[in-house]
C-alpha positions in Angstrom: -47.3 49.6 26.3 -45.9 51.6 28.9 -49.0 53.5 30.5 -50.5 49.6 30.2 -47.6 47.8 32.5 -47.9 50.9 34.7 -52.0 50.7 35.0 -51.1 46.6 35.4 -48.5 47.5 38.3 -50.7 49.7 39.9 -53.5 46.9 40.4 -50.5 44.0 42.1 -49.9 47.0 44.6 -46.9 48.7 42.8 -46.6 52.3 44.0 -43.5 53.2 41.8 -42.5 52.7 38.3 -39.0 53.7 36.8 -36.7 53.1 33.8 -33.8 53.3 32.7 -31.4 55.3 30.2 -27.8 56.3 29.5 -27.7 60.2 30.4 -26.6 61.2 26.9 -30.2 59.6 25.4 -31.7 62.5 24.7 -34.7 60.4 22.8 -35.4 58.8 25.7 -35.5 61.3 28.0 -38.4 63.4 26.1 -39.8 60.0 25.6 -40.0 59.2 29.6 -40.7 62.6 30.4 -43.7 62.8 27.8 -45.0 59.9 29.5 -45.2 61.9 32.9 -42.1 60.7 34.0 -39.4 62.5 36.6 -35.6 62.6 36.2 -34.1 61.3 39.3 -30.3 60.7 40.2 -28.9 56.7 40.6 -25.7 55.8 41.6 -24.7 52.5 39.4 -22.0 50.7 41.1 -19.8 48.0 38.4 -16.9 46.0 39.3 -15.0 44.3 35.9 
């Protein structure tokens, strides 16, 4: 579904793709990264 929304993106003009994971999701990580995908760094900013 993923490669799908990104080849979709990609014909609306989308240069970049990215998601989204807790740090500790190992899973998810080899998940993204199997589908080509590059860590990056993101500072999330939350006021309770």
């Amino acid at each position: 579904m993923f490669v799908a929304l990104r080849e979709w993106a990609k014909t609306k003009g989308a240069t970049t793709v990215w998601l989204a994971t807790e740090t500790d999701n190992e899973q998810a990580k080899g998940f993204y990264t199997a589908l080509g995908l590059a860590p990056t760094t993101v500072a999330y900013f939350e006021k309770k």
